[in-house]
N, C-alpha and C positions, 0 to 999 in steps of 0.2 A: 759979621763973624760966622766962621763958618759953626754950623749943629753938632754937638757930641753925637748925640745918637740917633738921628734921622735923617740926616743927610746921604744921597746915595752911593753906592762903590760897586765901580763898574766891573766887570769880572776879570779882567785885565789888572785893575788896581786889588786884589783881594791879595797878592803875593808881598804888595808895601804895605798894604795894612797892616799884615800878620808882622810884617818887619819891624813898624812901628810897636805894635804890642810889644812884642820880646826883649823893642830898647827902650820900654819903661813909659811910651806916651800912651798918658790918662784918657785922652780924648778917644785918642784909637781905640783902647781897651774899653770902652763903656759902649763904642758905634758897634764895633767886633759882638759883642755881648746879644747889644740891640740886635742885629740880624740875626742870629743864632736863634734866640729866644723868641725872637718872631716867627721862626721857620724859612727865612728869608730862603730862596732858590741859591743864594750863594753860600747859604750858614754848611754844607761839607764842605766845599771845598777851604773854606776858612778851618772849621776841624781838623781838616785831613793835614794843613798847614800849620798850625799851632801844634799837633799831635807831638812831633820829635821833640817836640820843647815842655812836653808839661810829663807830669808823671813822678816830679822832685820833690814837691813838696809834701809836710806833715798834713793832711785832711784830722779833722778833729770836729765828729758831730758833737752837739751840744742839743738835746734832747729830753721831754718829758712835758708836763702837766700844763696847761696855762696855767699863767701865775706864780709860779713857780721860780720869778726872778731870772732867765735864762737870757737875757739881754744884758740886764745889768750886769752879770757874769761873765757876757762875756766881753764887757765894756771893761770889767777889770782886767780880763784876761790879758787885752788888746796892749791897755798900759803895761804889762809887765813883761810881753814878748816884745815889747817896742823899747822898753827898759835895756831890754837884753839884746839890742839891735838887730831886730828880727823884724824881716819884713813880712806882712799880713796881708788875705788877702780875707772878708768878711761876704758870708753867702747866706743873708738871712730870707729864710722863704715866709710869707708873710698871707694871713687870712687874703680871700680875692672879695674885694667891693663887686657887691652883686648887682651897683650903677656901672661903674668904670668899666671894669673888670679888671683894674689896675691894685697893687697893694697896698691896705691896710696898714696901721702902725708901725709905719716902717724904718726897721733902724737908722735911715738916713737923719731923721729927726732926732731919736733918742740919743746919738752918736755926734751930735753938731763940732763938738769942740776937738774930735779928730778929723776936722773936716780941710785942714790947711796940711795933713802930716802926708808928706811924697810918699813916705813908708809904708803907707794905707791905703786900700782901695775898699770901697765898702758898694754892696749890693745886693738892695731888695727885689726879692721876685716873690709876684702873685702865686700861689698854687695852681690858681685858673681850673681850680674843680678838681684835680690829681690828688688822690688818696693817701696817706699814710705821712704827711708832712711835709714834702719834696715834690715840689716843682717838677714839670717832665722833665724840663730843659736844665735842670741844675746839676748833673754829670757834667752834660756840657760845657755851662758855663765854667763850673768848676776848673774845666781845663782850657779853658781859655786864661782864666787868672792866673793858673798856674805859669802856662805859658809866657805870661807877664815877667817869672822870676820871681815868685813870693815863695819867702822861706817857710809858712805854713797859712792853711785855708781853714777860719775858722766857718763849719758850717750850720746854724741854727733853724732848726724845725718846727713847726707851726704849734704844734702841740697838741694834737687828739688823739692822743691815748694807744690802744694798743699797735695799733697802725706805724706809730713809729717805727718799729724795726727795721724797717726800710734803710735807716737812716746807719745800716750796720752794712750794707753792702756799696756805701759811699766812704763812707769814714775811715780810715787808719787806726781811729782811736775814739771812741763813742761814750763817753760822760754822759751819765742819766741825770737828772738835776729831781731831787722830791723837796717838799717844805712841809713842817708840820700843820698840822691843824685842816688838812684836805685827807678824807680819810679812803679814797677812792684810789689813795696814789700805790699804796703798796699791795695795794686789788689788783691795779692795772699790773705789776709784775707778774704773778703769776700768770698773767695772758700773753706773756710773752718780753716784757721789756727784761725783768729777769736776767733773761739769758744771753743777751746783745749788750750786757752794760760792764765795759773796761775799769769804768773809775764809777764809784757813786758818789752824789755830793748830795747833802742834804742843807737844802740853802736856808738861808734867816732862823739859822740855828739856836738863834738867842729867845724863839720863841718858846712855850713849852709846849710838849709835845715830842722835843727833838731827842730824845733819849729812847723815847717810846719807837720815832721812826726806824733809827740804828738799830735798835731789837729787832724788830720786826725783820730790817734785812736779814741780817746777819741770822735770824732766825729759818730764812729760807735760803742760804747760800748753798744749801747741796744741790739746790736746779743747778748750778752752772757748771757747765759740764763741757766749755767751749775752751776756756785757758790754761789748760795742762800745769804746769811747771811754773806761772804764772802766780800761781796759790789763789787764796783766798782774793776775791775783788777788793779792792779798797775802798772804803768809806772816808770822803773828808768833810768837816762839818766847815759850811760859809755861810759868814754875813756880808752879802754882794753887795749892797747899798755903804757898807765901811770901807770892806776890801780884808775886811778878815777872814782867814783861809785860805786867801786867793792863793798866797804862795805855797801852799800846800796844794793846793790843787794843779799848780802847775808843776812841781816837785813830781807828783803821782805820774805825771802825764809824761814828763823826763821821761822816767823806773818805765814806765811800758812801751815809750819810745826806745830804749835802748834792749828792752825782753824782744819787740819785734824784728832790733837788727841782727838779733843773734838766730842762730840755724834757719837762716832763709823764711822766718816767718811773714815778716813785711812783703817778699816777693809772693808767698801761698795767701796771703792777703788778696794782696792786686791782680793775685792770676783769677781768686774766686770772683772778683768786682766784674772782670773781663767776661766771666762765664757765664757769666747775669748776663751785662751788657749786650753782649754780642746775640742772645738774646732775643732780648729787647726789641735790639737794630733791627735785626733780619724780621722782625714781627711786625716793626715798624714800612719795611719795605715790602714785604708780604701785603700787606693794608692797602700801601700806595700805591702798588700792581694793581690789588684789585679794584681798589680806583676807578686809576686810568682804564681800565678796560670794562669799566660799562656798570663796576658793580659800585655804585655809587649811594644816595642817600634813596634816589629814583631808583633805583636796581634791589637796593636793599627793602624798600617797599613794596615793591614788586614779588619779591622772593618770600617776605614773610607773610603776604595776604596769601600766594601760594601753598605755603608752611602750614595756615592756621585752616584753610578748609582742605586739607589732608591731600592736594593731588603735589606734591613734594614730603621729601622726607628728609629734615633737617642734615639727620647724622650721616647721608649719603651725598648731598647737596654739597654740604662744607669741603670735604677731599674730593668733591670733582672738580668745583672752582681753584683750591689751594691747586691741582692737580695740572691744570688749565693755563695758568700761571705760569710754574714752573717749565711744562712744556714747550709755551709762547717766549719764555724769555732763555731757553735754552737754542731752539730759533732761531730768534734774534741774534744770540751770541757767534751763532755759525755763520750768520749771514754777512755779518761785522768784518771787513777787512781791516 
């Protein structure tokens, strides 16, 4: 039998792969995944293929504390958009095994018994050391699923704290999740979760404590200062392990799906992801130049034993090389018939 996700695809075959993703095959879509996330030499042009096809669906981070129930959450969510026949696509980025380097408690397991539904695609990715909850590669992935045809991407973050925010220039729609009786949780807002949170949800609401949580928001809601017209953020109290609230929580998420189809907010959304993004890329490609041309792990050794007994100077160094780059590859570009 042929491998889901390690078997090879010639550069030639990457135009039927992306084919196959878009008309719904699982296998394609998880091999697609595999090279991307690997940095495979073919994972652009696979992007740059998927690209016209992704960009449709709802992204909805799912975000906050470990512990904090955000799996079970969104195992309910899963039931209830699938209720409502909607297809899913699950992006949970998952602690990195400091053996493997592969992920941790991964929702594939906590999720077993949507493991038969077509409607579903579910996928753990390690963080592999990447800050703030989010995998490098989980943009991208994201829009490989998307390009699958999934009518929304739930995407779940690892959970250390203020770092999350991150998770607000992927999202459409960013759910904070607190629980009572962790009293670090409405600390970590003022550091910033705060002001990235769409919906709040205060999970296993039956414990006590959870009245005391609500206050506390609601005590600090004059930070937010990002949803105009939007009002007040919403507060919904769940017990994720019943499924109480759930429908309320997805109720909220409706109300600000439909706040951001009105006056081109969803598209001032996606242009701000793009302005990151793009970014990113070019920072990413910047890197890769310097690279290949010599400035390596050996070159960067080389450069900083320079740096440290004083015959270089850092902040003159940096825009000669960036400088160097640009010049060789503008060059290049002339030379290119």
């Amino acid at each position: 039998m042929e491998d889901t996700e390690h078997s090879e695809v010639a550069p030639a075959g990457v135009a039927r792969l992306v084919e196959r993703v878009c008309a719904g095959d699982v296998r394609a879509l998880a091999r697609a995944i595999s090279l991307v996330e690997d940095n495979s030499p073919l994972a652009p042009e696979i992007l740059a293929c998927c690209f016209p096809h992704s960009g449709k669906a709802l992204r909805i981070g799912i975000t906050g504390s470990p512990g904090a129930g955000k799996s079970t959450l969104v195992d309910r969510l899963v039931k209830d958009l699938r209720a409502a026949d909607k297809t899913i696509g699950v992006l949970a980025i998952d602690p990195t095994s400091p053996y493997s380097g592969g992920a941790i408690l991964g929702d594939r397991i906590r999720m077993q018994e949507h493991f038969n539904d077509p409607g579903l695609y579910l996928r753990s990715m390690a963080t592999r050391g990447a800050l703030g909850g989010l995998a490098r590669a989980s943009a991208d992935v994201a829009a490989v699923i998307e390009a699958s045809g999934k009518d929304v991407i739930l995407i779940e973050t690892v959970g250390v704290g203020q770092d999350e925010i991150e998770i607000v220039r992927l999202a459409d729609v960013t759910v904070v999740v607190l629980v009572p009786g962790m009293g670090d949780d409405v600390q970590s807002l003022k550091a910033g979760i705060m002001e990235i949170a769409d919906i709040f949800v205060v999970n296993k609401s039956d414990r006590d404590g959870a009245d005391r949580v609500e206050k506390e928001i609601r005590a600090m809601q004059s930070l937010d200062t990002r949803h105009g017209d939007w009002g007040v953020t919403p507060i919904v109290r769940t017990v994720a392990t019943t499924g109480e609230g759930v429908a309320g929580l997805g109720a909220a998420i409706a109300q600000f799906q439909q706040w951001l189809e009105r006056e081109a907010r969803w598209k001032s959304r996606r242009q701000a992801f793009w302005r990151e993004r793009l970014r990113e890329m070019m920072r990413q490609e910047l890197l890769l130049e310097l690279s290949e041309r010599g400035f390596n792990e050996d070159g960067l050794a080389h450069h900083a034993e320079e740096v440290e007994a004083g015959n270089e100077n850092p902040y003159r160094l940096v825009p000669q090389l960036v400088s160097e780059v640009l010049r060789q590859g503008a060059t290049s570009s002339r030379r290119t018939p």
